[in-house]
KOLVO-947405 format. One record per residue (C-alpha): residue in one letter; x, y, z. Coordinates in steps of 0.05 Angstrom, whole numbers, plus 5000, padded with zeros to 4 digits. Layout:
# KOLVO-947405
AXYZ
...
# end
This chain:
# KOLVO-947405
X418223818957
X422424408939
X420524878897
X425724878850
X425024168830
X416624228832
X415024838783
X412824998712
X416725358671
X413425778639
X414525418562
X411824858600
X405725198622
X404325348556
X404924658534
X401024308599
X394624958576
X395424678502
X394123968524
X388923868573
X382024148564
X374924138593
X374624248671
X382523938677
X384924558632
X379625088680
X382824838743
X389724908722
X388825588702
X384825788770
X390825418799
X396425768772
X392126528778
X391226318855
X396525868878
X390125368898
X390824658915
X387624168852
X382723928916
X381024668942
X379324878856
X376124188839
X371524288897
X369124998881
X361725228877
X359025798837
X356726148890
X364826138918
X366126628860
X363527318867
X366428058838
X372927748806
X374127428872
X374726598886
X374526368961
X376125738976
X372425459029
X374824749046
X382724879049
X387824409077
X387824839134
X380024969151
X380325609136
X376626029078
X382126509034
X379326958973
X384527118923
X381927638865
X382527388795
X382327728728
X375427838697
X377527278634
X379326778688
X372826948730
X369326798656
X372626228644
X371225778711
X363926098729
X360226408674
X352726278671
X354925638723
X351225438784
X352824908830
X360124478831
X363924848779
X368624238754
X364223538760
X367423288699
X374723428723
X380222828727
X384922838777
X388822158742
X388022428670
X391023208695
X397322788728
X398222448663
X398523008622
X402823348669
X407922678669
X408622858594
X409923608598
X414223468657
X417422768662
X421422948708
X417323228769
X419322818826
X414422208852
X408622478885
X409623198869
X404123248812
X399123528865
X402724158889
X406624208818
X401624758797
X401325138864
X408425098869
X409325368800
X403925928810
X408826138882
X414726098844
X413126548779
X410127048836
X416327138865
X420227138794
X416827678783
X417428138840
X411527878893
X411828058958
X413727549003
X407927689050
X402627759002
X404727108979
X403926829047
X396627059055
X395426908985
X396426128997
X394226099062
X400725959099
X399926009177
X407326129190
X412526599146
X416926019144
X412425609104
X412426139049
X421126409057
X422525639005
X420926188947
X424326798970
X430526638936
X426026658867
X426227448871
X429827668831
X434928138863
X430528158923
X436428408971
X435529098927
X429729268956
X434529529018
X437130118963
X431430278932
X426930248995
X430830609042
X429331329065
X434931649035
X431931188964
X440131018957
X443731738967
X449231869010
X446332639023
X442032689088
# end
């Protein structure tokens, strides 16, 4: 899927929040603080949640990644919680919802539609391309480039980052 046709706006973010609740609303936010996989959130422990800090353990690609999230999302998914963190989750009643907010999200595209959202708003708003990388777990750079274009003015960086910060004057 490309990213353009698989991400939340964020008006429809605000809508998809307003509608689900329970466990299906806590993993959609974890999702869209972390850029997590629905399976890698619904599958979180307590004990995977530590300082402001989630680490997802069983990833698509075996290997554990700890993103930090804010102290209200940390709240919201763990507090006072032991064990499996989302047993009353629904996969089938989150992709329903979502089918309402966003009708048009291509077949099969529900699944990534939050990650894909949380990667794109990331770069919208001036992530780093690398931290972005690490931050969903990508292997290869190339994975991760689909959402460079999202920054805005990215190219700018070469002015502002420069040694001479833009001047002409050595």
């Amino acid at each position: 899927m490309s990213p353009e046709t698989g991400y939340l706006t964020e008006d429809e973010i605000k809508h998809l929040l307003f509608k689900l609740d329970g466990d299906n609303k806590k993993i959609a936010v974890l999702c869209l603080s972390t850029g997590a996989r629905w399976g890698e959130a619904a599958r979180l422990k307590a004990e995977h949640i530590i300082q402001n800090r989630v680490t997802f353990v069983k990833t698509k690609s075996n290997k554990q990644r700890t993103v930090p999230v804010s102290a209200e999302v940390a709240k919201l998914i763990a507090d006072g919680k032991r064990g499996l963190l989302f047993g009353k989750a629904s996969y089938s009643d989150f992709r329903q919802i979502l089918r309402e907010v966003k009708p048009d999200l291509p077949t099969g595209q529900a699944t990534h539609a939050l990650r894909h959202s949380f990667a794109t708003h990331f770069m919208i708003n001036g992530g780093n391309i690398i931290t972005l990388q690490r931050i969903l777990g990508h292997a290869r750079i190339e994975q991760t480039m689909a959402y460079a274009h999202f920054a805005p003015e990215y190219l700018q960086d070469a002015i502002s980052l420069n040694p001479l910060r833009g001047g002409a004057d050595a």
